[in-house]
C-alpha positions in Angstrom: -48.1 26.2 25.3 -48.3 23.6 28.6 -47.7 20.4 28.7 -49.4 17.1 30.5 -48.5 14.0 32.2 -49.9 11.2 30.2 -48.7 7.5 30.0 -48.5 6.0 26.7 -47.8 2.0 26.1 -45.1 2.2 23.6 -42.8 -0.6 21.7 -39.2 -2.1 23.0 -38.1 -0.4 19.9 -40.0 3.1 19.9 -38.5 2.9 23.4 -35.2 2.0 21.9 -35.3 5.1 19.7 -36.3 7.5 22.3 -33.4 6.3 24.5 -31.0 6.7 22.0 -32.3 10.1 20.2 -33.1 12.2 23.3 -30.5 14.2 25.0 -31.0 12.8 28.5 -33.5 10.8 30.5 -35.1 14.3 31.5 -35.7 15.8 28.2 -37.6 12.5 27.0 -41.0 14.3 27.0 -39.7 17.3 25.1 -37.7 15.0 22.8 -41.1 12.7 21.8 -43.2 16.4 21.8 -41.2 17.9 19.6 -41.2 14.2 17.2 -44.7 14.3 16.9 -45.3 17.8 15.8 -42.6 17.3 13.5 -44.4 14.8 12.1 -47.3 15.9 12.0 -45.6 18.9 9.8 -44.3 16.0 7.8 -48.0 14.6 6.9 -49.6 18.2 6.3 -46.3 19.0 3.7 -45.0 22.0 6.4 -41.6 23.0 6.4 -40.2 21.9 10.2 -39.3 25.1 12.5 -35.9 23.2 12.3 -35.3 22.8 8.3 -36.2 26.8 7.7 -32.4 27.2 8.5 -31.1 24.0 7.7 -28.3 23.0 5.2 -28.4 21.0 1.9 -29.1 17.6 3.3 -32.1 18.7 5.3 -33.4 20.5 2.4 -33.6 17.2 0.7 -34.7 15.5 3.5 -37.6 17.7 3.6 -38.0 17.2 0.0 -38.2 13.6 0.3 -40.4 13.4 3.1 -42.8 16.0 1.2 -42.8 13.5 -2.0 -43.4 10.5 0.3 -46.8 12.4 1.7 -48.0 13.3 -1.9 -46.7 9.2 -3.0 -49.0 8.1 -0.5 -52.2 10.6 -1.0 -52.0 9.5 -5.0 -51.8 5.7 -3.5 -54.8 6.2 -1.4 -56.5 7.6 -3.8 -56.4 4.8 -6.5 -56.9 2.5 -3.5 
């Protein structure tokens, strides 16, 4: 898969995160790539590449995060 340049405006505290979450000031754009499909796998209920071979706690996590999407849908729905 490539990749692009692309500027983004982004908040003091999404910049905050990505500072502090990212392994170094090179590996930003992989770092934010890699959050967005992530979350995108969140939203669509897919297990992450990451959690296939994860412990306990991301087990759950991904649990959670699965519940959260199917919370919100019946929310919506009602709405």
């Amino acid at each position: 898969m490539g990749s692009q340049k692309i500027h983004f405006t982004l908040s003091d505290e999404a910049l905050a995160i990505i500072a502090r979450r990212a392994p170094s000031p090179h590996k930003r754009g992989a770092w934010i790539s890699k959050a967005v499909i992530d979350y995108d796998h969140i939203l669509a209920g897919v297990a992450s590449e990451d959690g296939a071979d994860g412990g306990l706690l991301e087990e759950v996590v991904n649990r959670l995060a699965r519940i959260e999407k199917q919370m919100v849908a019946l929310l919506a729905k009602e709405i």
